[in-house]
Every structure is written in C-alpha cells, then in structure tokens.
N, C-alpha and C positions, 0 to 999 in steps of 0.2 A: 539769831533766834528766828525762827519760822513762824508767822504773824498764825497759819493755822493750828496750831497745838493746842489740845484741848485741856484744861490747866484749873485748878482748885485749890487754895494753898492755905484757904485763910484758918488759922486754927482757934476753935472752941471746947469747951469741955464735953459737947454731946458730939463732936463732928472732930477728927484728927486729918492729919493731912493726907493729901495723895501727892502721885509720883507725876512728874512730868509725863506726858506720852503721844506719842503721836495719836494726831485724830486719824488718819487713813487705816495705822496698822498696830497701834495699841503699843506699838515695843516702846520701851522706856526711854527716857532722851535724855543724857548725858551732858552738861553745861560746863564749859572749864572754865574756872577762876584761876587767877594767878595768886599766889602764894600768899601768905600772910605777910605784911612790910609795911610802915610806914606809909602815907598817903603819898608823898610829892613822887617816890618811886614809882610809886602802879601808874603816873601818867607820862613817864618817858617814853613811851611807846615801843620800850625792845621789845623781846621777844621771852616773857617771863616763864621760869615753871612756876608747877600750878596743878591745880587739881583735876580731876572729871568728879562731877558732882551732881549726883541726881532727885534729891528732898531739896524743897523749895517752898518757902512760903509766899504767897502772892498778896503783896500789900496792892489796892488800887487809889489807894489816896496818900503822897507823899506827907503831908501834915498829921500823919498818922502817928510818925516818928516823931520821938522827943529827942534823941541824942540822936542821930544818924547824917553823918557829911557825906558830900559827893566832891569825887575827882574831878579834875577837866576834864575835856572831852577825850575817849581814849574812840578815835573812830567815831560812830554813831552810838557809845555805851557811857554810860557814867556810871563807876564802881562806886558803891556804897560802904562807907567807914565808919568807924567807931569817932563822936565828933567828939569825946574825950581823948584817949589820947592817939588819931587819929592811923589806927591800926585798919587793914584790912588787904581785901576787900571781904567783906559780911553779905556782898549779894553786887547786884547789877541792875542796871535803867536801862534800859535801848530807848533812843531819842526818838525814833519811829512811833513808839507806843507811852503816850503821854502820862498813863495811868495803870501800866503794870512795873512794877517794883520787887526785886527778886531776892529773897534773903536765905541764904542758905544754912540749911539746918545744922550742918556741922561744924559754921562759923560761930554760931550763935549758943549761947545758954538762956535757958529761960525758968524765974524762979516763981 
C-alpha cells in the first residue's frame, strides 16, 4: 500500500464511503485480498488467489472492533478476520501504518 493515497472510508448516515484513489492522479486503486479461507491458511505465505478489490472502509482505531482477529504476520500486512469463526480475510493492517485498518466492503455485511 502506498503511504500517499488519499483515502476516506469511515461510514455515516449523512457521509457514505469513497473509493480508494490516488492522490497524484485520482484513478482508483485496486487492493487484492486473498480468498475467503479459514485464518491459520491466509498466513502460510503461498501465493493465494484472491480478489482485486476497490470499496474500503478505513477504520483508524483497532478497539473500534468488537469481533475482528488478526493473522500473523503475512510480510509487513496483518489480514483481518472474522474472530467468531475465524473466516476471512474481511480487510488488511500494514504494519507501517499503526492506525489505518482496511475492511473491505464486499467481505462485510452490515445490518
């Protein structure tokens, strides 16, 4: 993930999301997860399929989540999973950035 992208994600009833986008060039930036699967898979480090995926909610405070686990370390990324029954990945950490949290809109329902 590129530290400069200009990014909005948090969702309200008066304010809905936006799209990832480059800050230089405005075009949409595409983020791939790997596949839905059980947690202890997504951190063997192969080489998973998986999606391109560009709606993203931008959580900046982890305590934010009530049910959400993290994988080990996959590289510098900790995939985000369902901590019931520990399905995913539902979004991504990069370790770089202490306080962006990435949930992706078509992993998630919300009621």
């Amino acid at each position: 993930p590129a530290p400069d992208m200009n990014v909005l994600f948090l969702f309200s009833p008066q304010q809905s999301f936006q799209k990832l986008v480059c800050s230089l060039c405005s075009l949409p930036l595409q983020l791939f997860l790997p596949s839905m699967r059980k947690k202890p898979a997504l951190a063997d480090g192969s080489n998973p399929e998986g999606d391109l995926l560009q709606e993203h909610w931008l959580v900046d405070d982890m305590f934010i989540f009530e049910n959400v686990g993290f994988t080990k370390d996959v590289g510098n990324i900790k995939f985000l999973v369902c901590a019931d029954c520990e399905i995913g990945p539902i979004g991504w950490h990069c370790l770089d950035d202490k306080n962006s949290f990435y949930v992706a809109l078509e992993r998630v329902s919300h009621e």
